[in-house]
Each structure stands twice: as C-alpha cells, then as structure tokens.
Predicted model as a PDB file, atoms N, CA, C, CB and O in Angstrom, pLDDT in the B-factor column:
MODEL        1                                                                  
ATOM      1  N   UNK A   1      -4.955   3.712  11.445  1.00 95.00           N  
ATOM      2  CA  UNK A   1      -5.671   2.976  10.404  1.00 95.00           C  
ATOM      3  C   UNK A   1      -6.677   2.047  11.070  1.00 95.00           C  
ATOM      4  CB  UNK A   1      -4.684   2.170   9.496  1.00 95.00           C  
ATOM      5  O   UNK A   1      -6.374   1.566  12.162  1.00 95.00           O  
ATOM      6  N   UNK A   2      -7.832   1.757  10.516  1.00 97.00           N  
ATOM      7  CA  UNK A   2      -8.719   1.188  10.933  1.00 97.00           C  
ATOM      8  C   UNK A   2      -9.191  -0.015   9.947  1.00 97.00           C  
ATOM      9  CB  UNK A   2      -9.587   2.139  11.238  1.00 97.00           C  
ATOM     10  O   UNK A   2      -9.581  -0.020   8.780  1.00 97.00           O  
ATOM     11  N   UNK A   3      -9.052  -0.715  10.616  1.00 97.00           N  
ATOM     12  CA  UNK A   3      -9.432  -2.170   9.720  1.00 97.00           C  
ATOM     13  C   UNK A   3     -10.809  -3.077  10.095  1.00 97.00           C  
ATOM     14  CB  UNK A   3      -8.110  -3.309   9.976  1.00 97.00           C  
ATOM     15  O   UNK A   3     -10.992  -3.750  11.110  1.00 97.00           O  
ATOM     16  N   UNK A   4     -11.424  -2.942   9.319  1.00 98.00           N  
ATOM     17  CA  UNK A   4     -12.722  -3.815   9.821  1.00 98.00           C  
ATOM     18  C   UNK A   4     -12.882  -5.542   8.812  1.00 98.00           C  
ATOM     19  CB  UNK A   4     -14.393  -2.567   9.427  1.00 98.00           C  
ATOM     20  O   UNK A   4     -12.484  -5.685   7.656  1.00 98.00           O  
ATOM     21  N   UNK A   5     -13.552  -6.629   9.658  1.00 98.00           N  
ATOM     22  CA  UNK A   5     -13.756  -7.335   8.990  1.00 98.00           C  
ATOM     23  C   UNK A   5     -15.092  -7.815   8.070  1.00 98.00           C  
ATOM     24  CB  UNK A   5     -13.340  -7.887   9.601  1.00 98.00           C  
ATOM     25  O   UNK A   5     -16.101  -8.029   8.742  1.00 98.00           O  
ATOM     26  N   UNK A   6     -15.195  -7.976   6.855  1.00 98.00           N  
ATOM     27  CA  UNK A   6     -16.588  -7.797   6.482  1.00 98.00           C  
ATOM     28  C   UNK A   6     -17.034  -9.395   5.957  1.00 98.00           C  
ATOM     29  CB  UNK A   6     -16.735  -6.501   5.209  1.00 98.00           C  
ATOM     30  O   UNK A   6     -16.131  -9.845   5.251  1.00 98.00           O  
ATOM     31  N   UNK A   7     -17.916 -10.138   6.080  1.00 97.00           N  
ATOM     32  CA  UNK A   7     -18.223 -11.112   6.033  1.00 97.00           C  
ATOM     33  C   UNK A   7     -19.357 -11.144   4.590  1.00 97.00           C  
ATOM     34  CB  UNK A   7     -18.603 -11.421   7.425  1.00 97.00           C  
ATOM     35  O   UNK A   7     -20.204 -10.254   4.671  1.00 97.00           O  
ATOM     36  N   UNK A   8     -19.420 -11.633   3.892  1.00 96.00           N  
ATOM     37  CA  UNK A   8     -19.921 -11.900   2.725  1.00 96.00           C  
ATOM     38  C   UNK A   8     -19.703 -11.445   1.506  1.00 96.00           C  
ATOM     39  CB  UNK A   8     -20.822 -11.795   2.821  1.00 96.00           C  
ATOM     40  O   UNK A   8     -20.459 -11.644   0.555  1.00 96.00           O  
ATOM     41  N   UNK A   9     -18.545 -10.742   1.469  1.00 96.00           N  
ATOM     42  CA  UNK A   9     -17.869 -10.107   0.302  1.00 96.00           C  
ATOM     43  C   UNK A   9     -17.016 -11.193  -0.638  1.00 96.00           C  
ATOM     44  CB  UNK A   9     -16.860  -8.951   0.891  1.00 96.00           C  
ATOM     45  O   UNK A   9     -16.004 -11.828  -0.340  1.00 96.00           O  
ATOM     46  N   UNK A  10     -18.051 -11.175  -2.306  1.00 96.00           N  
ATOM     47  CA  UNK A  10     -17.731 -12.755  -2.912  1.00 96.00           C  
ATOM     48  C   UNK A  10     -17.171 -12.899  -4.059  1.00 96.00           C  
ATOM     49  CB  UNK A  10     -18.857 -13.592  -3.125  1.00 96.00           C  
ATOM     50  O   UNK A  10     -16.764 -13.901  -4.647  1.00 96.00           O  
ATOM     51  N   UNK A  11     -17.192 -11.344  -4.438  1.00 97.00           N  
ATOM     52  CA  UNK A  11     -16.413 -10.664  -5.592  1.00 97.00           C  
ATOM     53  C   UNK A  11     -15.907  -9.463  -5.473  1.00 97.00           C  
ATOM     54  CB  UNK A  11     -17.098 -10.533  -6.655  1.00 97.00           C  
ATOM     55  O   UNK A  11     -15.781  -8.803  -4.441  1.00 97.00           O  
ATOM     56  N   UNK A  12     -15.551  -9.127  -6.795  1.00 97.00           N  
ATOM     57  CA  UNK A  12     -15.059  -7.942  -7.352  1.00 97.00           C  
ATOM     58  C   UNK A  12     -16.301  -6.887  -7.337  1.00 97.00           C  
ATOM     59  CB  UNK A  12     -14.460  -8.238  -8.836  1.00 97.00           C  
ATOM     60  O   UNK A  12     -16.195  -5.681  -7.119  1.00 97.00           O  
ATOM     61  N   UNK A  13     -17.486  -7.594  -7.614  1.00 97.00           N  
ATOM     62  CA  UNK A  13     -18.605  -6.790  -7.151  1.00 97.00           C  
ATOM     63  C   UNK A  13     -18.714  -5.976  -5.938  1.00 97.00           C  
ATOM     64  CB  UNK A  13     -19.530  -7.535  -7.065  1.00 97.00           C  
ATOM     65  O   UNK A  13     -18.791  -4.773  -5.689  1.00 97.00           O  
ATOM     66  N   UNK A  14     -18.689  -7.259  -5.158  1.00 97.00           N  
ATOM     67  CA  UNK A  14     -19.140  -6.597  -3.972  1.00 97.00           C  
ATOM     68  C   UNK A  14     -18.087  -5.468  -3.447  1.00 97.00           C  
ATOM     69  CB  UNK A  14     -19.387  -7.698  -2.879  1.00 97.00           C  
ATOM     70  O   UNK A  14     -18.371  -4.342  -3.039  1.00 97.00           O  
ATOM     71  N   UNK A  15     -16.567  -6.168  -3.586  1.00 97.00           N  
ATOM     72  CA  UNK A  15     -15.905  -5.444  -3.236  1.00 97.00           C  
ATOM     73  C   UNK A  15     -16.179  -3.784  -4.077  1.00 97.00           C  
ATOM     74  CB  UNK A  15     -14.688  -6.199  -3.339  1.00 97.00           C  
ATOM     75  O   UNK A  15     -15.949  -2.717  -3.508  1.00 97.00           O  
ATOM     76  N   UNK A  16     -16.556  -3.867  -5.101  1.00 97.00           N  
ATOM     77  CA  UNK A  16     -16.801  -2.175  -5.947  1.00 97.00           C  
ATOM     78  C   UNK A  16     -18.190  -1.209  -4.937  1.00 97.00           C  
ATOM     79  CB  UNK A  16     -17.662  -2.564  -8.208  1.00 97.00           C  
ATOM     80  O   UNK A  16     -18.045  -0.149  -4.327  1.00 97.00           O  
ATOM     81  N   UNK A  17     -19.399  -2.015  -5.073  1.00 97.00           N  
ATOM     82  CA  UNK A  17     -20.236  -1.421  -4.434  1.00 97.00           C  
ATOM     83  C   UNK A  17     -19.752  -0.627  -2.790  1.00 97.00           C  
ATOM     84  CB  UNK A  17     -21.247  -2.494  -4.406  1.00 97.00           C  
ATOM     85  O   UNK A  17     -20.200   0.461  -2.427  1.00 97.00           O  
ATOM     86  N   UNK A  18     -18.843  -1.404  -2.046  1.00 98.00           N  
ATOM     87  CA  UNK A  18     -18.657  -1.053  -1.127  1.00 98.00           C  
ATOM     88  C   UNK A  18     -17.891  -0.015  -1.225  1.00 98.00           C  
ATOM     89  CB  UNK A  18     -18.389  -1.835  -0.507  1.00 98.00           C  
ATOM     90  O   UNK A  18     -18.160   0.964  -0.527  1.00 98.00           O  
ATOM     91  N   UNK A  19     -16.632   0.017  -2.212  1.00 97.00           N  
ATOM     92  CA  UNK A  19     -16.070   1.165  -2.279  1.00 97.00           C  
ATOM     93  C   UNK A  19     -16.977   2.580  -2.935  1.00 97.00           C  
ATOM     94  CB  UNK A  19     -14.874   0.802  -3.032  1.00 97.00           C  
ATOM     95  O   UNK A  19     -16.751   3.749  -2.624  1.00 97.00           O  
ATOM     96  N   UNK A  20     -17.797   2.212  -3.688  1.00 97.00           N  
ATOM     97  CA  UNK A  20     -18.989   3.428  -4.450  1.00 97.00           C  
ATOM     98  C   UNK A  20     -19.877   3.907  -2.880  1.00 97.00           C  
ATOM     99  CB  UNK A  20     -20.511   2.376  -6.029  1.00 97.00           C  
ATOM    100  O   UNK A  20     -20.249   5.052  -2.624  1.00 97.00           O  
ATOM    101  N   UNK A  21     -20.003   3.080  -2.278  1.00 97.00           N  
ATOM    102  CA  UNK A  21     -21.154   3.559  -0.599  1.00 97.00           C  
ATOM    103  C   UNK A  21     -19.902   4.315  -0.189  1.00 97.00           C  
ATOM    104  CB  UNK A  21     -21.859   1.924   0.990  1.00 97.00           C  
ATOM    105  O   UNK A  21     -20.190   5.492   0.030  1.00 97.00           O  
ATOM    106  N   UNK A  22     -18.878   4.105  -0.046  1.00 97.00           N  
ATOM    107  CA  UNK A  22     -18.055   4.469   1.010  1.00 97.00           C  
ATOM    108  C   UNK A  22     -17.317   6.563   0.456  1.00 97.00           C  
ATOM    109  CB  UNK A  22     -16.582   2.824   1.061  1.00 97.00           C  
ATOM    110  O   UNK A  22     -17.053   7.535   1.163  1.00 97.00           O  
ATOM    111  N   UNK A  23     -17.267   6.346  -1.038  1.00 97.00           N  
ATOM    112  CA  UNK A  23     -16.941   7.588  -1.516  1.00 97.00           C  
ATOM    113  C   UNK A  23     -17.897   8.431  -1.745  1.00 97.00           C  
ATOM    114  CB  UNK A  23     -16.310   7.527  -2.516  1.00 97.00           C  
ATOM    115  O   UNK A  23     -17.634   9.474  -2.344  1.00 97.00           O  
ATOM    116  N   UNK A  24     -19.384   8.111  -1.252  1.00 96.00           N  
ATOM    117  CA  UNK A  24     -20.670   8.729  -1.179  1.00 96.00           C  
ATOM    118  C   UNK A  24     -20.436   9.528   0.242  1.00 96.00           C  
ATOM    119  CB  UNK A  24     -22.004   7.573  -1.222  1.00 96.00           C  
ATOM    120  O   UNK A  24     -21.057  10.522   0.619  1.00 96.00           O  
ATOM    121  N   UNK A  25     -19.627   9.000   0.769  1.00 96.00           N  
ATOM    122  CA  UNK A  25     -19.680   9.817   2.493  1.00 96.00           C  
ATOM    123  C   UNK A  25     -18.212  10.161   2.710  1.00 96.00           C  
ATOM    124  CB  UNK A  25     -20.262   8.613   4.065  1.00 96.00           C  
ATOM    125  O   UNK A  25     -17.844  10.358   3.867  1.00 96.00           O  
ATOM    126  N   UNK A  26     -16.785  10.308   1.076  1.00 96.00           N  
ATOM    127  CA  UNK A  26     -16.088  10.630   1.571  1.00 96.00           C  
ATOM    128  C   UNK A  26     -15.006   9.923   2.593  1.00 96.00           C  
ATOM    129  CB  UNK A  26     -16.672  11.297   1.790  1.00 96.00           C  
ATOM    130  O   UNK A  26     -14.332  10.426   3.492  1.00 96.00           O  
ATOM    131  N   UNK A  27     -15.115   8.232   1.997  1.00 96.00           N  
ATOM    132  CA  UNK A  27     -14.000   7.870   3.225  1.00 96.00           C  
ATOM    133  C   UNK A  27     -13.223   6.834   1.830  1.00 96.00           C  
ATOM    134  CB  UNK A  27     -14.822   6.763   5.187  1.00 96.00           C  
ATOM    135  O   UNK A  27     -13.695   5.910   1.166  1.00 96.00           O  
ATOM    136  N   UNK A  28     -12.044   7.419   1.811  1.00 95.00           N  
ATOM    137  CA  UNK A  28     -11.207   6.528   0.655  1.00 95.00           C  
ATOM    138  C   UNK A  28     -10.734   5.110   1.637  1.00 95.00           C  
ATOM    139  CB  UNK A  28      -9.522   7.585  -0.087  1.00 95.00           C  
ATOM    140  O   UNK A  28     -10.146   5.336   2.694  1.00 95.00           O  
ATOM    141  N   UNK A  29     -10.919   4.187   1.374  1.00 96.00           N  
ATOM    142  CA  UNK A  29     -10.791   2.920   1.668  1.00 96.00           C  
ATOM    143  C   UNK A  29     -10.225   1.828   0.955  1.00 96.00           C  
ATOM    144  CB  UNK A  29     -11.738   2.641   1.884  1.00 96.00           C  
ATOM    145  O   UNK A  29     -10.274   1.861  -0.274  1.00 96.00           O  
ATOM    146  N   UNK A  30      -9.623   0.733   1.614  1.00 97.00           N  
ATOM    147  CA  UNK A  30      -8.567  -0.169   0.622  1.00 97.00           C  
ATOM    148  C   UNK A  30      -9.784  -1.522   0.855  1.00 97.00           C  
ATOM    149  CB  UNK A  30      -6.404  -0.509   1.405  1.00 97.00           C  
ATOM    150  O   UNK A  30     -10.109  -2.010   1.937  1.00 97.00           O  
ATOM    151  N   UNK A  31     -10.169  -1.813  -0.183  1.00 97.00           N  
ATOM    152  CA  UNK A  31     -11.152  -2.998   0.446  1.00 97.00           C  
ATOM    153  C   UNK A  31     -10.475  -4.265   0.039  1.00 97.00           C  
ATOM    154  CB  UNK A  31     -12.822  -3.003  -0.171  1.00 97.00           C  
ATOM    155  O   UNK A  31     -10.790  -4.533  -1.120  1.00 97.00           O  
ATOM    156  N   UNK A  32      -9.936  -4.848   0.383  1.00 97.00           N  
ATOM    157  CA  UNK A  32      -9.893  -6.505   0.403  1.00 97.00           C  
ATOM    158  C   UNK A  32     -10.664  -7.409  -0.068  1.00 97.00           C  
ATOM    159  CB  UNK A  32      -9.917  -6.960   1.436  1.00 97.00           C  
ATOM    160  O   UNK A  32     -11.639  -7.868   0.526  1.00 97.00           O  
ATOM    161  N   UNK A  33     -10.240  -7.762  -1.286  1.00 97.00           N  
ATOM    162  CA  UNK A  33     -11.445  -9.188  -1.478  1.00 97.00           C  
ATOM    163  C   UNK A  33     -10.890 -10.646  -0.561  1.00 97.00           C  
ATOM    164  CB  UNK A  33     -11.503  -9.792  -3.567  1.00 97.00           C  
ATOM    165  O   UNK A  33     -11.488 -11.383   0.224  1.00 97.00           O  
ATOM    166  N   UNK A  34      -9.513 -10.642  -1.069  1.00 97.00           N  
ATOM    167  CA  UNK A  34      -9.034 -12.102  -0.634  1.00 97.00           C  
ATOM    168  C   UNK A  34      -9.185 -12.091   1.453  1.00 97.00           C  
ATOM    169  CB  UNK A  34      -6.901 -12.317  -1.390  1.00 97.00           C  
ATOM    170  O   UNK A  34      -9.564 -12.951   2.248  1.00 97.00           O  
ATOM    171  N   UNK A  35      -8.656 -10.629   1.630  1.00 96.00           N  
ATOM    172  CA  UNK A  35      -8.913 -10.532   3.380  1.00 96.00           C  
ATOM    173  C   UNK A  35      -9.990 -10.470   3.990  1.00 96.00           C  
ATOM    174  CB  UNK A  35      -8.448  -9.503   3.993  1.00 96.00           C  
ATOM    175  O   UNK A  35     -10.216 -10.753   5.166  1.00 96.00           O  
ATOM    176  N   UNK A  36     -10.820 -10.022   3.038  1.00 97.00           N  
ATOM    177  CA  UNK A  36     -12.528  -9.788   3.623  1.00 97.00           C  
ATOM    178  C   UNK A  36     -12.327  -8.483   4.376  1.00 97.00           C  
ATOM    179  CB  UNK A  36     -13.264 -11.177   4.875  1.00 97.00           C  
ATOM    180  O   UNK A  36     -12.885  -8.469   5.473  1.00 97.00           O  
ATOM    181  N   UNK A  37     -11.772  -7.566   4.099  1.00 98.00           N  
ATOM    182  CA  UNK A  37     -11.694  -6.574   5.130  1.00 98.00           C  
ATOM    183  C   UNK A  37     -11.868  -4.993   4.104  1.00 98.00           C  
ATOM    184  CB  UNK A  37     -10.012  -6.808   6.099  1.00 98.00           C  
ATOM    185  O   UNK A  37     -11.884  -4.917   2.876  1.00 98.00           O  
ATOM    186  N   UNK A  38     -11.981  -3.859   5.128  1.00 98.00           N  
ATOM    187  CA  UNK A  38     -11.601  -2.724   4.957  1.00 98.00           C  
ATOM    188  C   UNK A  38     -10.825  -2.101   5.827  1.00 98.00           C  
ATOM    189  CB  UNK A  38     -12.442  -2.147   4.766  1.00 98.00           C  
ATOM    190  O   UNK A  38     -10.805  -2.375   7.027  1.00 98.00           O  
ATOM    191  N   UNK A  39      -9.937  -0.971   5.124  1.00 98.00           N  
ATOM    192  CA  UNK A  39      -9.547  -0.449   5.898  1.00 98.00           C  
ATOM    193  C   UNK A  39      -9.023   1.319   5.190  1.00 98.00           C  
ATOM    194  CB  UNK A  39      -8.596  -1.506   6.479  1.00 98.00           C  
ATOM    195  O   UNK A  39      -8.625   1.754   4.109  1.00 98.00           O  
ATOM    196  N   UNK A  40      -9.309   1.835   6.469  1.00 97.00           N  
ATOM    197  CA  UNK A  40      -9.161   3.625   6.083  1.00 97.00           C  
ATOM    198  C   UNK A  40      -9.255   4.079   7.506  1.00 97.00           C  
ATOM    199  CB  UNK A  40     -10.614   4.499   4.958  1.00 97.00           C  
ATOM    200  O   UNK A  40      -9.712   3.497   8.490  1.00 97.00           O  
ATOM    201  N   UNK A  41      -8.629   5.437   7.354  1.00 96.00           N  
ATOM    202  CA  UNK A  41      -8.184   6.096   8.191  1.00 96.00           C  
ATOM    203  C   UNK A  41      -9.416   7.335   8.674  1.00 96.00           C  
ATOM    204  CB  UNK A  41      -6.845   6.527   7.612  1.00 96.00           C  
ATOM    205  O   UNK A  41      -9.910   7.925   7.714  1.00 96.00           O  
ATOM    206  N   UNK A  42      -9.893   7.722   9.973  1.00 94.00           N  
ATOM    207  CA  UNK A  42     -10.458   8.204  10.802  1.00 94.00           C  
ATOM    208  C   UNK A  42     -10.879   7.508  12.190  1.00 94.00           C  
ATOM    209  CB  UNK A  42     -11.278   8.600  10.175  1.00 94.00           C  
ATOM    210  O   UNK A  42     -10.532   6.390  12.570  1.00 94.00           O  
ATOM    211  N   UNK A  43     -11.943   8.691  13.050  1.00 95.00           N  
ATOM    212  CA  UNK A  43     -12.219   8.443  14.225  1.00 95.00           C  
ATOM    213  C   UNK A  43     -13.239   7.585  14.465  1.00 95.00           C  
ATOM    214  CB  UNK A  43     -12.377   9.424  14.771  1.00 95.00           C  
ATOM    215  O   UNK A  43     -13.867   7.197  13.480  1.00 95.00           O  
ATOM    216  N   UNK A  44     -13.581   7.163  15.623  1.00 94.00           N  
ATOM    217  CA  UNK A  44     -14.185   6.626  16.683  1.00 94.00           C  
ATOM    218  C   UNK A  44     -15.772   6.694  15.381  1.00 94.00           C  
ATOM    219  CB  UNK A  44     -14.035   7.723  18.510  1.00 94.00           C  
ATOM    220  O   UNK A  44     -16.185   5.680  14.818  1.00 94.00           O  
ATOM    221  N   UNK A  45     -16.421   8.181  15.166  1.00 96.00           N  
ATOM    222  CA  UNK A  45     -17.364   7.941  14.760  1.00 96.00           C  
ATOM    223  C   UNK A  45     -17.744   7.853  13.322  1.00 96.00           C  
ATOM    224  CB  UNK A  45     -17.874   8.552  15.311  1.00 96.00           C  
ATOM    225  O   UNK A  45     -18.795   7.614  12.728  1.00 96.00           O  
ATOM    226  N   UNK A  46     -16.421   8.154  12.943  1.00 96.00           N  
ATOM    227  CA  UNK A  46     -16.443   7.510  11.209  1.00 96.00           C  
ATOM    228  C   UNK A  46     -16.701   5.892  11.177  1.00 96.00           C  
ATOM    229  CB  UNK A  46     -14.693   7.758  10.317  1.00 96.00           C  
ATOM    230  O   UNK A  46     -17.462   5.219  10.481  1.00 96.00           O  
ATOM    231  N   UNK A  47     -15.869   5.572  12.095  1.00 96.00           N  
ATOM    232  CA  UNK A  47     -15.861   4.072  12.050  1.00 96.00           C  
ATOM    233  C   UNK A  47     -17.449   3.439  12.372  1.00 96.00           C  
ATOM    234  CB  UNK A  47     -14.700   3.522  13.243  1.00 96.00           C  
ATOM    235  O   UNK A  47     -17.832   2.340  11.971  1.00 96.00           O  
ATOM    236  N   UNK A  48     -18.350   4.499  13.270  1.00 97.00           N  
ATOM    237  CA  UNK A  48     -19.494   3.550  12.970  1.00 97.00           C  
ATOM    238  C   UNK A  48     -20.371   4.019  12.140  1.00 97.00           C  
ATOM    239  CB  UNK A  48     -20.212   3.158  14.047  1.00 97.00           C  
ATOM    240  O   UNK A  48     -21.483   3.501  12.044  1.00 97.00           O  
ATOM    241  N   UNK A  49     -19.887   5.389  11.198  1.00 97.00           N  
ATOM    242  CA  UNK A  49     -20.827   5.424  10.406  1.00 97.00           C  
ATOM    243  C   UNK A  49     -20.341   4.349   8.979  1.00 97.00           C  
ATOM    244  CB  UNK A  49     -21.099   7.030  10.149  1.00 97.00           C  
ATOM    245  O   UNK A  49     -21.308   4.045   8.280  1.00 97.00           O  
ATOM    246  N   UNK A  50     -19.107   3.831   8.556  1.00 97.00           N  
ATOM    247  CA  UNK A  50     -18.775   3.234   7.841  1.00 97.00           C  
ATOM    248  C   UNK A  50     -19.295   1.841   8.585  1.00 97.00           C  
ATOM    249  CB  UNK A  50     -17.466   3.576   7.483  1.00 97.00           C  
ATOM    250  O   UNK A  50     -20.056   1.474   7.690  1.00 97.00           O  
ATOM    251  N   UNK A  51     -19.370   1.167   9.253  1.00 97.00           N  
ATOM    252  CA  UNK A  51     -20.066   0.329   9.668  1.00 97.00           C  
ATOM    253  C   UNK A  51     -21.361   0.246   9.178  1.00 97.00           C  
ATOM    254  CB  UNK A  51     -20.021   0.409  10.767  1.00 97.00           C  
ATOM    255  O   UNK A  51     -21.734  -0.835   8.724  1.00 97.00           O  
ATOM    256  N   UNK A  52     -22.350   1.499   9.195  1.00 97.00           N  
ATOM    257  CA  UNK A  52     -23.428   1.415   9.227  1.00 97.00           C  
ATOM    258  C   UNK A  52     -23.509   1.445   7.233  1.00 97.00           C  
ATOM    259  CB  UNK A  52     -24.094   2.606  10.345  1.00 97.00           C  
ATOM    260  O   UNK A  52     -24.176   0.528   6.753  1.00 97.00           O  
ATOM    261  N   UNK A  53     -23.195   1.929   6.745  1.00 97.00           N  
ATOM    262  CA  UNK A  53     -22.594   2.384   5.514  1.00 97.00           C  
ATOM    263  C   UNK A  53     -22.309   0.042   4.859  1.00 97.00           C  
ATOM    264  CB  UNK A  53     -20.552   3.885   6.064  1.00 97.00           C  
ATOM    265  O   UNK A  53     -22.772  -0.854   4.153  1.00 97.00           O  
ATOM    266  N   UNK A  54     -21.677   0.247   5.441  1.00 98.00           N  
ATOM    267  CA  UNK A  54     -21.532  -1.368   5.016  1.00 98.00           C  
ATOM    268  C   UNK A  54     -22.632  -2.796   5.553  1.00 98.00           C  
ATOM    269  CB  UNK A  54     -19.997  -1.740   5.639  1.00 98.00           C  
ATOM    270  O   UNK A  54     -22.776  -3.798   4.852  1.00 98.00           O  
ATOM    271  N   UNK A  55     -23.141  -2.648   6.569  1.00 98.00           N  
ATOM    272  CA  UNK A  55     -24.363  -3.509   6.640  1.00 98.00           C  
ATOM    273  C   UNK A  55     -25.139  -2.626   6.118  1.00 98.00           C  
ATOM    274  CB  UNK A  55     -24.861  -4.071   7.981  1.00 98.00           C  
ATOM    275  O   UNK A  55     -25.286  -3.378   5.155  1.00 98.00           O  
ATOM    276  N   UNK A  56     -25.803  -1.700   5.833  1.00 97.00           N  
ATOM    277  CA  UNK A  56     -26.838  -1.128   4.780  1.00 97.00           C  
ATOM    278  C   UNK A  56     -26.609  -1.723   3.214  1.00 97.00           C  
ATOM    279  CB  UNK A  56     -26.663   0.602   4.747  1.00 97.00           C  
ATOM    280  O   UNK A  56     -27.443  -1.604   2.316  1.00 97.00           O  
ATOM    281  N   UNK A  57     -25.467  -2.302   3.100  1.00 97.00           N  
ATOM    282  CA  UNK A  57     -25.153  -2.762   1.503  1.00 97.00           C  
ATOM    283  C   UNK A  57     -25.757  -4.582   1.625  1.00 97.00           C  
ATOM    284  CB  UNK A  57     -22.920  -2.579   1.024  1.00 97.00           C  
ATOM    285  O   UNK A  57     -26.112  -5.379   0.757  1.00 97.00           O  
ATOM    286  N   UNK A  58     -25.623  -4.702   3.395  1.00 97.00           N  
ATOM    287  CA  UNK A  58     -26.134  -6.537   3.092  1.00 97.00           C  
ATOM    288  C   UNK A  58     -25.203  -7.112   4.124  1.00 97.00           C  
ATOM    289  CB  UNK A  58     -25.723  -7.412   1.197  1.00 97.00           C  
ATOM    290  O   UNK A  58     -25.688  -7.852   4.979  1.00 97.00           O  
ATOM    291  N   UNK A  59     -23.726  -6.809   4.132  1.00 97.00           N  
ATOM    292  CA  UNK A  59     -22.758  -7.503   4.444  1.00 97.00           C  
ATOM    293  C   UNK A  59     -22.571  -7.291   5.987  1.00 97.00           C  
ATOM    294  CB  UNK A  59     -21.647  -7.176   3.591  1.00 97.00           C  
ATOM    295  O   UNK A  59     -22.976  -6.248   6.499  1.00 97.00           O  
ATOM    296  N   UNK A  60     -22.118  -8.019   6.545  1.00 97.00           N  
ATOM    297  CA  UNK A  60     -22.151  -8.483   8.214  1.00 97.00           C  
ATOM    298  C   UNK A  60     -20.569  -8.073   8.554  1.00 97.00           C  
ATOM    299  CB  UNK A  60     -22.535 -10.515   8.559  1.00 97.00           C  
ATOM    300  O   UNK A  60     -19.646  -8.796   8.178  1.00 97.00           O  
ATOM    301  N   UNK A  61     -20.348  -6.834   9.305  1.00 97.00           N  
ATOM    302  CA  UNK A  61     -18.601  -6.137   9.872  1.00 97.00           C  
ATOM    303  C   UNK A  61     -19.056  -7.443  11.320  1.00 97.00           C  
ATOM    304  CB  UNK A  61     -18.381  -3.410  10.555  1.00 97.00           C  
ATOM    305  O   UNK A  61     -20.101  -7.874  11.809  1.00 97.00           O  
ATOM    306  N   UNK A  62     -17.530  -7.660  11.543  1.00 94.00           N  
ATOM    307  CA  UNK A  62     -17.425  -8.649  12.406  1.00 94.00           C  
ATOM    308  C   UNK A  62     -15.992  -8.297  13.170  1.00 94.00           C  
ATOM    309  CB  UNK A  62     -17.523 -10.075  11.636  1.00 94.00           C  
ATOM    310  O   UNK A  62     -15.310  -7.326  12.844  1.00 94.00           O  
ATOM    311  N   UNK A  63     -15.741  -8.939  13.909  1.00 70.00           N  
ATOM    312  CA  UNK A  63     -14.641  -8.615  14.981  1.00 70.00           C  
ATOM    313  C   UNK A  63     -13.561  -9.625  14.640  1.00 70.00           C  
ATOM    314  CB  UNK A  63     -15.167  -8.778  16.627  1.00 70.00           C  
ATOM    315  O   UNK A  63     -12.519  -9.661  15.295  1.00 70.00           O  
TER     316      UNK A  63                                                      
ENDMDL                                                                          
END                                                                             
C-alpha cells in the first residue's frame, strides 16, 4: 500500500475531485480528508504518475 501526503486538501470537494482524476487513470484510492493523505495500491511508476495526477489538480504530495 502506498500512502502519500497531500497538502491543501480543505474539503469534501477537494477530497471528490481527487478521487474523479484518480478513476480517470484507473487507480481506486482511499483519500483522507481529516489525514490529508492518499492511499492505493501499485508500483514504483503508478506512484509517480498519481503524483503527477494530483499536483495537476493544484495540491502539493509531500513527504
């Protein structure tokens, strides 16, 4: 499982849009409002296309 942290996520909004980008490319994901996070299961280069997938929406993945 792969968990990323996402920084500016301020609703229920944001949290939806991210899940609508993310089932556009096929990656079912648990998004977190209260954790600020995502998380779903694949490799090395899912993870940076879901990266790229989530700062394209605005929001800043962080460590």
């Amino acid at each position: 499982m792969n968990t990323l942290k996402v920084e500016g996520m301020m609703c229920e909004g944001c949290v939806n849009r991210v899940i609508a980008a993310l089932k556009e490319i096929n990656v079912v994901a648990e998004v977190s409002l209260e954790n600020k996070s995502v998380s779903f299961e694949g490799d090395s280069e899912l993870v940076k296309t879901v990266v790229s997938e989530i700062e394209d929406l605005g929001f800043e993945v962080v460590e």
